[in-house]
C-alpha positions as CSV (number, residue, x, y, z in Angstrom):
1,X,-29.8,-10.9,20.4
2,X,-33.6,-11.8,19.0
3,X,-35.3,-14.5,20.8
4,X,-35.6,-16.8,17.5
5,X,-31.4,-16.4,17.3
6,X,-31.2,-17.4,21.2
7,X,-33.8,-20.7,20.6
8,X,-32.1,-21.6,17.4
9,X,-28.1,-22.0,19.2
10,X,-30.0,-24.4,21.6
11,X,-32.2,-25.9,19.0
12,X,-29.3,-26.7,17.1
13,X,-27.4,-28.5,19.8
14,X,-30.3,-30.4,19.8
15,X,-30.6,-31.6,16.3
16,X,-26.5,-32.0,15.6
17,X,-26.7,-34.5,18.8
18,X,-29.7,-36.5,16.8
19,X,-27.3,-36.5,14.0
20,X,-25.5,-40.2,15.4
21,X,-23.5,-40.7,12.3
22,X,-22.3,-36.9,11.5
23,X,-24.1,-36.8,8.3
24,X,-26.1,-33.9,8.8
25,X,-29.5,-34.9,8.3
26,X,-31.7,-36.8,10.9
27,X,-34.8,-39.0,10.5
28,X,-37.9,-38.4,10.7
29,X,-39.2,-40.0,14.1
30,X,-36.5,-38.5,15.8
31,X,-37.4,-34.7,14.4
32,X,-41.1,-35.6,15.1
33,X,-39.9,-35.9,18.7
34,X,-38.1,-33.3,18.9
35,X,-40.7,-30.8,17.6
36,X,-42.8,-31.9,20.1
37,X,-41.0,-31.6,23.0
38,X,-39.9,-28.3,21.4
39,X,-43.8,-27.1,20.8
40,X,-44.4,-28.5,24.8
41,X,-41.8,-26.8,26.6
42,X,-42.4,-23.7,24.3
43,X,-46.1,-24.1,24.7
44,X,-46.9,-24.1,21.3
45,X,-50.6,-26.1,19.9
46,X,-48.5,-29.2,18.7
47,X,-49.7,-30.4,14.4
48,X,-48.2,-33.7,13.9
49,X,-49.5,-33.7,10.4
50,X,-48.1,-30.5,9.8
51,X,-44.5,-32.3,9.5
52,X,-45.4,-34.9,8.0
53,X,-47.2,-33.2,5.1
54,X,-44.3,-30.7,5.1
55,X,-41.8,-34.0,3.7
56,X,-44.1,-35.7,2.4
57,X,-42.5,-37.8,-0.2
58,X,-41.3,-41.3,-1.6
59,X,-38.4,-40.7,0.5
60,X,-38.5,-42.4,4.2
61,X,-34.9,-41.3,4.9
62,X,-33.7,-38.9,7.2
63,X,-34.2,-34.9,7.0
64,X,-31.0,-32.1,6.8
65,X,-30.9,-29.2,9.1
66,X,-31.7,-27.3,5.7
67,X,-35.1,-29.3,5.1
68,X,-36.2,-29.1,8.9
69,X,-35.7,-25.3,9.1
70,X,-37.9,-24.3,6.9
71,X,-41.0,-26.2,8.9
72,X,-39.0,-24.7,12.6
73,X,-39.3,-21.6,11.4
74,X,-43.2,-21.6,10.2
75,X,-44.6,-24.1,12.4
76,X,-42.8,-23.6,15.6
77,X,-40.9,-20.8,15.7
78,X,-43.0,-18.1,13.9
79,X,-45.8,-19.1,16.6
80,X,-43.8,-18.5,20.0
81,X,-43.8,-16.1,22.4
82,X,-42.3,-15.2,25.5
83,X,-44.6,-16.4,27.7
84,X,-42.2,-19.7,28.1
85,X,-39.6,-21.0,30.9
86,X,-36.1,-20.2,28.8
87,X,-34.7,-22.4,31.2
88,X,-37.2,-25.4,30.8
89,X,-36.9,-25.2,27.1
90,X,-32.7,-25.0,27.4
91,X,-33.1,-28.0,30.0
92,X,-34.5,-29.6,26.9
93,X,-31.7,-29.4,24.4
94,X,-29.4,-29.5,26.7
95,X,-30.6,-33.3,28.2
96,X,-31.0,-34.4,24.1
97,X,-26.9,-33.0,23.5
98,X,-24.9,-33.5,26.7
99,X,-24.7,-37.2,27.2
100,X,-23.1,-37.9,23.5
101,X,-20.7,-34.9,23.8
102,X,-19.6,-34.6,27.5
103,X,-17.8,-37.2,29.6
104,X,-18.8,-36.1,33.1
105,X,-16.1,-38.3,34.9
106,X,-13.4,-36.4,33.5
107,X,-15.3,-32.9,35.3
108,X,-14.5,-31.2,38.4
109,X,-18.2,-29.6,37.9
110,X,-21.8,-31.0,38.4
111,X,-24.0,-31.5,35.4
112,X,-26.0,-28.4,36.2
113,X,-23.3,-26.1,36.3
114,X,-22.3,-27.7,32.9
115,X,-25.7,-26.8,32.0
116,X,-24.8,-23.0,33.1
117,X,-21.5,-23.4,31.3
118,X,-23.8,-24.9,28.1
119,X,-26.4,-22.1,28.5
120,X,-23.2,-19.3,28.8
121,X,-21.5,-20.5,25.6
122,X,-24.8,-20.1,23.5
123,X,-25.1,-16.8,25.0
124,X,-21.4,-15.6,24.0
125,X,-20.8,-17.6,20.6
126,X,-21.1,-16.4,17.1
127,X,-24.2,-16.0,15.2
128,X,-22.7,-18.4,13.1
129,X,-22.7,-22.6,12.5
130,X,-21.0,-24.7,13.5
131,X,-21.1,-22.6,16.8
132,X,-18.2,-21.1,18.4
133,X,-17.0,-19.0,21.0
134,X,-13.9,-16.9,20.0
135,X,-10.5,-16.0,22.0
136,X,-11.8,-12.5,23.1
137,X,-15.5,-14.2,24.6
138,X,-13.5,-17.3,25.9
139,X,-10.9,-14.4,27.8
140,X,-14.5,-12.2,28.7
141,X,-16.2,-15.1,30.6
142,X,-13.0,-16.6,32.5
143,X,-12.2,-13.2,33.9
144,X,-16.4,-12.9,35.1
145,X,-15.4,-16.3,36.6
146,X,-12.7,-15.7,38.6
147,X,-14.2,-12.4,40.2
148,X,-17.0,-14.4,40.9
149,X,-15.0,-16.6,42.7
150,X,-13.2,-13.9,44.5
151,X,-9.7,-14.5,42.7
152,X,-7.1,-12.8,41.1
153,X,-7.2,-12.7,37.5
154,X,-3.6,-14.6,36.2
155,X,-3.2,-12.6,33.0
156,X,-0.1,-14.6,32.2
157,X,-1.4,-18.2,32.4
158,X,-4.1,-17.2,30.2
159,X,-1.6,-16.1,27.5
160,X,0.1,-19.3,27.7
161,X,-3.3,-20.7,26.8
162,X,-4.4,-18.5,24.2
163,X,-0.6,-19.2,22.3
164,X,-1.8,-22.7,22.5
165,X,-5.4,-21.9,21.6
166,X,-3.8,-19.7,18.4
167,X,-1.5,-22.6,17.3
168,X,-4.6,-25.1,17.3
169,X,-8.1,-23.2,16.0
170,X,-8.1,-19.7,17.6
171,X,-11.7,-20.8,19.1
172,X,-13.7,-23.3,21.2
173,X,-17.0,-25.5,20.9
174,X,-19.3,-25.9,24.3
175,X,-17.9,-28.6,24.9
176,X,-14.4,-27.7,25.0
177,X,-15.4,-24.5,26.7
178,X,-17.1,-26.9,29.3
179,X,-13.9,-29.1,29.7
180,X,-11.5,-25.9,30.3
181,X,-13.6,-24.8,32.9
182,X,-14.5,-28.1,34.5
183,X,-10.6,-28.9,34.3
184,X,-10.0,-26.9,36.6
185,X,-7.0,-24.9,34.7
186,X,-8.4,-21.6,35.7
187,X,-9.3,-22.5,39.2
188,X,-7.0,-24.2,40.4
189,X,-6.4,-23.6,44.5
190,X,-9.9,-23.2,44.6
191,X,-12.6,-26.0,46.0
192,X,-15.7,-27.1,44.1
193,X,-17.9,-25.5,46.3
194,X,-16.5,-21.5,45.2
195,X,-16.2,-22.5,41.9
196,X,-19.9,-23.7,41.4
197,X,-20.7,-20.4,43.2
198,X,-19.0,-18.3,40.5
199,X,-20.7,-20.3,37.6
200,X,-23.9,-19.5,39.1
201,X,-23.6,-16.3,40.0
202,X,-22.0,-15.3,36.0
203,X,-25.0,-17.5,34.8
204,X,-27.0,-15.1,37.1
205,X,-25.9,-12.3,35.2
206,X,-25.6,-13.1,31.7
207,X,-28.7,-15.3,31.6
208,X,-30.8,-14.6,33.7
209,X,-30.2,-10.9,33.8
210,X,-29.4,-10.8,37.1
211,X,-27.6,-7.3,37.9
212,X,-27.6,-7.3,41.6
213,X,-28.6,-9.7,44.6
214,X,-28.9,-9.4,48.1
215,X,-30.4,-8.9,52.0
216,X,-32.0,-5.8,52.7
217,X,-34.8,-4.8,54.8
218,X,-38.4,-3.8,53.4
219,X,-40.8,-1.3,55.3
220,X,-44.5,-3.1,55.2
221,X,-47.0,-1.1,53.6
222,X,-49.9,-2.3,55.8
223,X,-48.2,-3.3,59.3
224,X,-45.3,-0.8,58.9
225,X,-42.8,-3.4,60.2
226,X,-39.8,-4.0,58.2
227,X,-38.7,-7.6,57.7
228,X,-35.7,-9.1,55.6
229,X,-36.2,-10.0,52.6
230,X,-33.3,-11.3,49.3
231,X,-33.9,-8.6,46.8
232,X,-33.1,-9.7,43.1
233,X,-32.4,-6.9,40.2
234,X,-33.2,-7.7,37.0
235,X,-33.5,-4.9,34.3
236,X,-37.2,-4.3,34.1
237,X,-38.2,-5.3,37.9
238,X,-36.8,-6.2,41.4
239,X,-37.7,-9.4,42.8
240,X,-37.9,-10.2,46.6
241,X,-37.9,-13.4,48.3
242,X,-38.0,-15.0,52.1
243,X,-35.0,-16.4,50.9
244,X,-32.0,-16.7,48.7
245,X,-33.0,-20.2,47.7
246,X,-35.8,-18.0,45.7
247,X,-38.4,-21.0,47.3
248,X,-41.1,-18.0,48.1
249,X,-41.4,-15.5,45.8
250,X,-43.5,-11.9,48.3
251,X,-43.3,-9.4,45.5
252,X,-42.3,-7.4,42.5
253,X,-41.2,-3.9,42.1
254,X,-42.0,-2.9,38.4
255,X,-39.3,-0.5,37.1
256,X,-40.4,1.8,33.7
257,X,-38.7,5.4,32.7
258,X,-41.1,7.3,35.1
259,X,-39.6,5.7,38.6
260,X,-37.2,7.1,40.7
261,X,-34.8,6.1,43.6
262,X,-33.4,8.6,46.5
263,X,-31.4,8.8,49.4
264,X,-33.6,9.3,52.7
265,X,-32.9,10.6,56.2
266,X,-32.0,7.6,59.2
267,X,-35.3,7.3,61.2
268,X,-37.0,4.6,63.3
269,X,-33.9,3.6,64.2
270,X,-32.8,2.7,60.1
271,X,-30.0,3.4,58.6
272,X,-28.9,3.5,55.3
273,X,-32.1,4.3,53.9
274,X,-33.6,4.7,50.6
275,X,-36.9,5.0,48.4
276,X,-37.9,3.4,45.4
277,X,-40.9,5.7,43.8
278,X,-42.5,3.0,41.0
279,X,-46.0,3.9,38.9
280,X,-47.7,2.1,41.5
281,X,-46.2,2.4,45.0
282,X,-42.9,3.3,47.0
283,X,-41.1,1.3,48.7
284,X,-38.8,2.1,51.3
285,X,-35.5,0.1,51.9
286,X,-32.9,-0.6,54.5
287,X,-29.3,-1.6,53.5
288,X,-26.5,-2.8,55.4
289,X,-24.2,-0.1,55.3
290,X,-24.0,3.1,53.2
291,X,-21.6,0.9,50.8
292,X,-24.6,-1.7,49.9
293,X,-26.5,1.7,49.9
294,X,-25.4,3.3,47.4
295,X,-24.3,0.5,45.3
296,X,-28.1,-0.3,45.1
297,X,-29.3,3.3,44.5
298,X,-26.8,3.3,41.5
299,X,-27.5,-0.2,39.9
300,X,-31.7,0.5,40.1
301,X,-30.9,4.0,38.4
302,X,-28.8,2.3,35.8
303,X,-31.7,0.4,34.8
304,X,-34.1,3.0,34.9
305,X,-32.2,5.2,32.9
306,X,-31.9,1.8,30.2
307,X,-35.4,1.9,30.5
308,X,-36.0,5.4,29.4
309,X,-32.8,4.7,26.5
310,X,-34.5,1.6,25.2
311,X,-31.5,0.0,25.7
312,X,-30.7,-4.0,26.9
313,X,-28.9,-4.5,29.7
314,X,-25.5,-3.5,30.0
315,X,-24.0,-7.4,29.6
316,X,-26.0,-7.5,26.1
317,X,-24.9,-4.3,25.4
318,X,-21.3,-5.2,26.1
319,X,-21.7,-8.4,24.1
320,X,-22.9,-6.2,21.1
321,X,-20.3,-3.8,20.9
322,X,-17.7,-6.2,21.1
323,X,-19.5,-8.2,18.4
324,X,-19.5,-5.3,16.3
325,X,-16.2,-4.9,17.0
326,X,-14.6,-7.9,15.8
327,X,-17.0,-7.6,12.6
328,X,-15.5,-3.9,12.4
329,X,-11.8,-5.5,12.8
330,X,-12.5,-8.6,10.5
331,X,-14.3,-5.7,7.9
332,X,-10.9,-3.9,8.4
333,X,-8.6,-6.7,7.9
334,X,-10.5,-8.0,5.1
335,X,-9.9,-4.4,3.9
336,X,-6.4,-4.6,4.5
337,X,-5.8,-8.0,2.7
338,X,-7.5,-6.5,-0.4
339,X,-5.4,-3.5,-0.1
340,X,-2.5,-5.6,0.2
341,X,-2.8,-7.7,-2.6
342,X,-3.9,-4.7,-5.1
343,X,-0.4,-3.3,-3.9
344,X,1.1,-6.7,-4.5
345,X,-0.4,-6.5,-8.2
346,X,0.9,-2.6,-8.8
347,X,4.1,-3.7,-7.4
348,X,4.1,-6.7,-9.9
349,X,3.5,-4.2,-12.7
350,X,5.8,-2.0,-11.4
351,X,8.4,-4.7,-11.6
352,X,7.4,-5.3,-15.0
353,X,7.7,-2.4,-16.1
354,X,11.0,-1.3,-14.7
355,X,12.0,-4.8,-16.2
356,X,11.3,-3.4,-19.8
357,X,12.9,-0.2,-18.6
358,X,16.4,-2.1,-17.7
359,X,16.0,-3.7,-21.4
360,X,15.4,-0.7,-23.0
361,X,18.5,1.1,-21.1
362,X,20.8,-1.7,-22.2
363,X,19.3,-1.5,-25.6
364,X,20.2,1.7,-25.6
365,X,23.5,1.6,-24.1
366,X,24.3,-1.0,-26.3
367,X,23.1,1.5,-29.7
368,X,25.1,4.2,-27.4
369,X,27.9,2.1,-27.6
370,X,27.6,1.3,-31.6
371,X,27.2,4.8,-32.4
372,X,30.3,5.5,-30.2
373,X,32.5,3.2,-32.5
374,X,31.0,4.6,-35.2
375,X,32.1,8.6,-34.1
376,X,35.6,6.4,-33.5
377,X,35.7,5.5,-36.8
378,X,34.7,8.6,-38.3
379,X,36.9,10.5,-36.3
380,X,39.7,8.0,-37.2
381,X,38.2,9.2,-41.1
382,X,38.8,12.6,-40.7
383,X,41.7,12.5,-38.6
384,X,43.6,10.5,-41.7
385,X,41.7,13.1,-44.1
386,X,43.5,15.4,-41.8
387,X,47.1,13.9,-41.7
388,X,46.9,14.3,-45.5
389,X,46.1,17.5,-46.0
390,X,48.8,18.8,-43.7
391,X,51.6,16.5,-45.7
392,X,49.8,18.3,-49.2
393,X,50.1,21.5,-47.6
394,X,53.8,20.7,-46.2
395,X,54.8,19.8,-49.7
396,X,53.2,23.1,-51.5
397,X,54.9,25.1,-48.9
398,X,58.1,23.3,-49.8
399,X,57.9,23.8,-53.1
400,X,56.7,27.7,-53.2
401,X,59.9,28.2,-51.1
402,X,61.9,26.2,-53.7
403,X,60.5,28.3,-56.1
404,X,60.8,31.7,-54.6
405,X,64.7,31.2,-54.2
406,X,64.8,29.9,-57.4
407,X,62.9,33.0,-58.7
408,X,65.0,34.9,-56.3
409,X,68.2,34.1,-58.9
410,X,67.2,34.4,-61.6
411,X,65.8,38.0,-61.3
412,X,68.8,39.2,-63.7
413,X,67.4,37.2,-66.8
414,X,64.1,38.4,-68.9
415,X,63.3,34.8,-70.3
416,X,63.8,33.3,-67.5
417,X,62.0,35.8,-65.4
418,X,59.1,34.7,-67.7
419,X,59.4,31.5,-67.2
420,X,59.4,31.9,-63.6
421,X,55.9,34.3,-63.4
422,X,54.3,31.7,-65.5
423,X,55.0,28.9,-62.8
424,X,54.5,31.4,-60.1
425,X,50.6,31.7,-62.2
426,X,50.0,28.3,-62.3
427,X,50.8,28.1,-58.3
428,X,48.6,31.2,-57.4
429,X,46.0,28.6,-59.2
430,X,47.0,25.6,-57.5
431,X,47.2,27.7,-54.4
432,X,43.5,29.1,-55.3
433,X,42.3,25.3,-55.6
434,X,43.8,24.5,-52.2
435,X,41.9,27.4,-50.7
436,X,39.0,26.5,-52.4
437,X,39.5,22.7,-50.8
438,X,39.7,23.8,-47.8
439,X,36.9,26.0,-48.3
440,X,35.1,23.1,-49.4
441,X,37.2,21.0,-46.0
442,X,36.3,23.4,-43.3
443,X,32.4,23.1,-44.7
444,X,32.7,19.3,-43.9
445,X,34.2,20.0,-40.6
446,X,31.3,22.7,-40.0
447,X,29.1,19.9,-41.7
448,X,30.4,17.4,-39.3
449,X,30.7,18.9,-36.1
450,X,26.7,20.0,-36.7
451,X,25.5,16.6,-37.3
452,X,27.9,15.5,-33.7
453,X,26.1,18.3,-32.0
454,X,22.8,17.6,-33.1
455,X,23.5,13.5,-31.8
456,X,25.4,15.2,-28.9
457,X,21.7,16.8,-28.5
458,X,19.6,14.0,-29.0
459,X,21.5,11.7,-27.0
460,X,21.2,14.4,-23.9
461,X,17.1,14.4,-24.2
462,X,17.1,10.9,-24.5
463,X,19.0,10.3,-21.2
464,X,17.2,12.2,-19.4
465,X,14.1,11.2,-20.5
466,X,15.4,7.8,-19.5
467,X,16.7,9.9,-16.0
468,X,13.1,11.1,-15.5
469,X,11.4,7.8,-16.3
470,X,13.8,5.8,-14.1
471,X,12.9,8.8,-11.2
472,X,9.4,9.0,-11.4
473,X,9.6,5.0,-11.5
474,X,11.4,4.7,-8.2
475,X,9.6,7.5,-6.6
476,X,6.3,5.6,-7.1
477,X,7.7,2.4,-5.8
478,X,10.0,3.3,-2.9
479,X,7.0,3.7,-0.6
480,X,6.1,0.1,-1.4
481,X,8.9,-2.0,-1.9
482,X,12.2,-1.1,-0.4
483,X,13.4,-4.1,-2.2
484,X,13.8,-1.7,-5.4
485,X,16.6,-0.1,-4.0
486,X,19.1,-2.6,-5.3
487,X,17.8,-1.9,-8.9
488,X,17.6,1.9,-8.5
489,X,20.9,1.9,-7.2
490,X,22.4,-0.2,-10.7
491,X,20.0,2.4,-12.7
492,X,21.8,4.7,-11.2
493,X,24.9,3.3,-12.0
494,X,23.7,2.9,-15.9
495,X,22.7,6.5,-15.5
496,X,26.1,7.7,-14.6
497,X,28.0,5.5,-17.3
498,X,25.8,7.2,-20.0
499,X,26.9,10.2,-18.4
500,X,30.4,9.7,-18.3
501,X,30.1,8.9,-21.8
502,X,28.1,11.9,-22.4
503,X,30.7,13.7,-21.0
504,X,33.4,11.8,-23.7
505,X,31.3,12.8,-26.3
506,X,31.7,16.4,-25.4
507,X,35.2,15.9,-24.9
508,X,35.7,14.3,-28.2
509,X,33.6,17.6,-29.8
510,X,35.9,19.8,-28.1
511,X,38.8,18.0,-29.8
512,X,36.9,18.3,-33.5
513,X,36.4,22.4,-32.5
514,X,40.0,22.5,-31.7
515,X,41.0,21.0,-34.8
516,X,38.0,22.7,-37.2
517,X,40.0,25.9,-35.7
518,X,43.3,24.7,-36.6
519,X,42.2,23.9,-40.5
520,X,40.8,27.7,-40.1
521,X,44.0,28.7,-39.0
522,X,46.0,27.2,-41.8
523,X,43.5,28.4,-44.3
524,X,44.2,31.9,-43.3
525,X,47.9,31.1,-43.5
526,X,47.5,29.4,-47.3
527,X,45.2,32.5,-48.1
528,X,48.4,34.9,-46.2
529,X,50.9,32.6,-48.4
530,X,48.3,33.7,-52.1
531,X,48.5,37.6,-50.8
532,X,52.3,37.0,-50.5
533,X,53.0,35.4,-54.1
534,X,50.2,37.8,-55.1
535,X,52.6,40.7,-54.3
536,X,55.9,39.4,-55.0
537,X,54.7,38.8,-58.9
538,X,53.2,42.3,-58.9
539,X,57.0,43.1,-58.0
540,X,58.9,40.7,-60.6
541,X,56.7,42.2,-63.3
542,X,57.6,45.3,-62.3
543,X,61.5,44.4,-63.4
544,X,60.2,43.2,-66.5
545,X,60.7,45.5,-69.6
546,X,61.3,45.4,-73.3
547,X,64.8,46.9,-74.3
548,X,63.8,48.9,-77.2
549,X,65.0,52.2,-78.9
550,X,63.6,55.0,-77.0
551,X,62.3,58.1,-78.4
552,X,63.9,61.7,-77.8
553,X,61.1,63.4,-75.7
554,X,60.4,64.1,-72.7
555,X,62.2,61.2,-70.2
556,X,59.1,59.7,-67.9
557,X,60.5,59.0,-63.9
558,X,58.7,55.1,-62.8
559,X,59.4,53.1,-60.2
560,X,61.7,51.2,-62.3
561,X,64.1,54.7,-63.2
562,X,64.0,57.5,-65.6
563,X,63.2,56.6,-69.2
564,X,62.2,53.0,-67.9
565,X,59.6,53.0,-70.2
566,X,58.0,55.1,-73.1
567,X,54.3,56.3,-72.9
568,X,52.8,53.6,-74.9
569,X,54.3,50.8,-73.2
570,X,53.6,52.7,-70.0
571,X,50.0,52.9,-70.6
572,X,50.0,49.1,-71.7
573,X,51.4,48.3,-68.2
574,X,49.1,49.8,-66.4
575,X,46.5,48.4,-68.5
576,X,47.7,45.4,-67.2
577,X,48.7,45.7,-64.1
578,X,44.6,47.0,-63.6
579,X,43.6,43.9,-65.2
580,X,45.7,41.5,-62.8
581,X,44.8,43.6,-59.7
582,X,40.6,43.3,-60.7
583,X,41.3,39.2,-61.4
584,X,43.2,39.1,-57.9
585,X,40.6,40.8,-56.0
586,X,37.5,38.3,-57.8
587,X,39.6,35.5,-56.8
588,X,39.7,36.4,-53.0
């Protein structure tokens, strides 16, 4: 975190406690106060006209935090450095902000670890305003606490919390922060005394940069003695003291990328000995045991090897990473959300769309069903048309069978036998105009059962262009809505009705093949029955003859006897029995 982002979390603290009435602005004496303790304990030349020039207007009333920051940030902030007590300057804000937002009867805690509590939450909150410190930093600290106080961390009890914490705001303000932990909820079993121990030594830490504290003995570099001395690690330097009270401040060791630590031999009656090699001087050290040992040799190489990274201290790192986590998590859920509602929207459209599929399968099972009734009723047509025709045909083949007995009795008489092949002619045409009909019938039915096949057809590409629209539909949507299935399902259904009826349809063209091969069958049976008459007239003329006197020569042999016929009326019959063979064989 930059040092103008750390002063700003306390600065604010500072100004929102000015703010009496929550309005968000303050007046002007009180900011001119304020800047100047903040440009004394910063140690920043103080301008008093600089503010006063900066809102200088009709206006005597009080200032937002948006119209102060632009003078913090140019007229304070801009101009520090870090050559400043943090802790001065946080004693500042703190003493402007604690007495309007904390109640300290209600505490188990001294105001000065509230302070550490205060200085803690600005250390772990959001770079964000209002500040706040989230579930995950709240959970972070408390467990620092209670290994600091040498307890067991309850992970159970802090669930409990956190359901409550989730049900109310998910995060705290410092004061709230300071009120959980001054409650005593987390520490319970534990006496004041331990617990203002832990504070300070987690304050230590993530504050003060404190990695690791203690006794150890320090060789002299002039006398050679060694004497005990409270050694302090920070990140860049170790710090020893007379005391743990830090009253007397002996020495520094400065730590850069070039220094070293190593293990050395026992001697003069040391143990546990080690050497710190720094830029200037080494300085050789005495732990307590060989655990102490090695726990410092590891924390001053940690540093060092920070130092030759460039990096912060491993708490600040910490706090980083789990910063950019959550902004990674948020960046993801945000993501997710978005995601969410675009799939919401397609699955919308989707719905739409297989809405104005459903209406355009009904609409099409209800023309389905029109042009059903409409086959019905054509098939009702041509089954009448049908009915008919057989009766006609019954009825010819009645009378042609009257007739042939008829002709069969009267085979004895000429006239009448003339009589007879002239209504046998007129039947062979009546019988040539029946086949002709039924020619002209069976290229209806042809006609017909075409035009069925053809709707047959189209009805086929239709459904399954319906099928495939409906499947590529539901393909795309089952992954996102499972709800779908209840509407696939009655597609389905639709789907197999129009299939079933599909499968009528073909039944029913079956039925009109059947019976376009029964008309063919008795079309070959009227054209058989024209063949037959065809014959038996060729026969009856055959017994037809003049009875006339018969010349004296030579006696012709025919079919019909000797001397049937004379030459002449021979040739005349043959004449015309060609004549009525060529007509028969144009008419077939």
């Amino acid at each position: 975190m930059a040092l103008r982002d750390e002063l700003l979390k306390s600065i604010w603290h500072a100004f929102t406690a000015l703010d009496v009435d929550k309005s968000g602005k303050v007046s002007k004496s009180q900011l001119k106060v304020l800047s100047h303790n903040l440009c004394t304990v910063m140690k920043i030349p103080h301008d008093p006209v600089a503010l006063e020039e900066h809102f200088k207007d009709d206006d005597e009333g009080p200032v937002s935090n948006q119209g102060y920051m632009p003078y913090l940030n140019k007229f304070i902030l801009d101009k520090v450095t870090d050559n400043f007590d943090r802790q001065d300057f946080n004693k500042m804000c703190w003493t402007l902000s604690w007495r309007k937002n904390l109640d300290q009867n209600q505490l188990l805690i001294s105001n000065d670890d509230a302070f550490k509590i205060w200085c803690i939450f600005n250390f772990l909150s959001e770079d964000r305003y209002p500040l706040i410190i989230v579930t995950e930093e709240i959970e972070y600290f408390l467990r620092k606490l209670t290994e600091a106080m040498g307890g067991s961390w309850v992970e159970e009890r802090f669930e409990d919390y956190k359901l409550q914490l989730i049900s109310k705001q998910q995060c705290l303000n410092a004061w709230e922060l300071i009120s959980l932990v001054g409650s005593g909820h987390f520490s319970k079993g534990i006496d004041r005394q331990t617990l203002s121990m832990g504070i300070n030594e987690v304050f230590q830490e993530l504050i003060l940069d404190v990695l690791k504290q203690g006794y150890m003995l320090k060789k002299g570099h002039k006398r050679k003695n060694w004497t005990e001395r409270w050694f302090v690690l920070k990140p860049a330097f170790i710090s020893y003291y007379v005391g743990e009270d830090l009253a007397e401040k002996k020495g520094d060791i400065l730590l850069d990328g070039n220094c070293s630590v190593e293990a050395l031999q026992d001697k003069e009656g040391k143990k546990c000995l080690f050497l710190i090699k720094s830029s200037q001087k080494s300085f050789e050290i005495s732990a307590s045991d060989k655990k102490k040992k090695q726990e410092w040799i590891h924390a001053i190489q940690t540093c060092v090897n920070l130092l030759r990274q460039g990096r912060p201290a491993p708490h600040r790192e910490a706090r980083q990473k789990r910063r950019e986590l959550r902004l990674k998590q948020q960046a993801e859920q945000e993501e997710l959300e978005l995601r969410m509602r675009e799939l919401q929207t397609a699955n919308e459209v989707k719905q739409l769309e297989l809405e104005n599929m459903r209406k355009a399968l009904e609409e099409a099972a209800s023309n389905a069903a029109e042009e059903e009734k409409r086959r019905l009723q054509t098939q009702t047509e041509l089954q009448d048309r049908y009915r008919m025709d057989l009766e006609r045909e019954k009825t010819v083949r009645q009378q042609m069978e009257e007739q042939v007995a008829q002709k069969s009795t009267e085979l004895e008489q000429y006239l009448q036998r003339v009589r007879e092949l002239e209504v046998m002619y007129h039947q062979l045409e009546a019988a040539l105009e029946d086949e002709r009909r039924a020619r002209q019938d069976e290229e209806a039915v042809r006609k017909l059962q075409a035009r069925l096949l053809e709707e047959e057809a189209a009805k086929r590409a239709e459904l399954e262009q319906i099928h495939l629209r409906q499947q590529r539909a539901i393909s795309e949507t089952e992954a996102e809505k499972q709800e779908l299935e209840r509407e696939h399902l009655a597609k389905e259904s639709a789907l197999e009705a129009a299939m079933k009826q599909l499968e009528q349809l073909e039944q029913e063209r079956q039925g009109a093949l059947e019976q376009y091969q029964t008309v063919i069958k008795k079309l070959e049976d009227a054209t058989n029955n024209t063949k037959s008459w065809k014959h038996k007239v060729a026969e009856h003329e055959g017994l037809l003859r003049l009875i006339q006197p018969g010349s004296k020569g030579q006696q012709k042999i025919t079919n019909w006897g000797p001397a049937a016929f004379s030459d002449a009326e021979l040739r005349l019959r043959e004449k015309q029995w060609q004549e009525m063979k060529n007509q028969a064989a144009q008419a077939q």
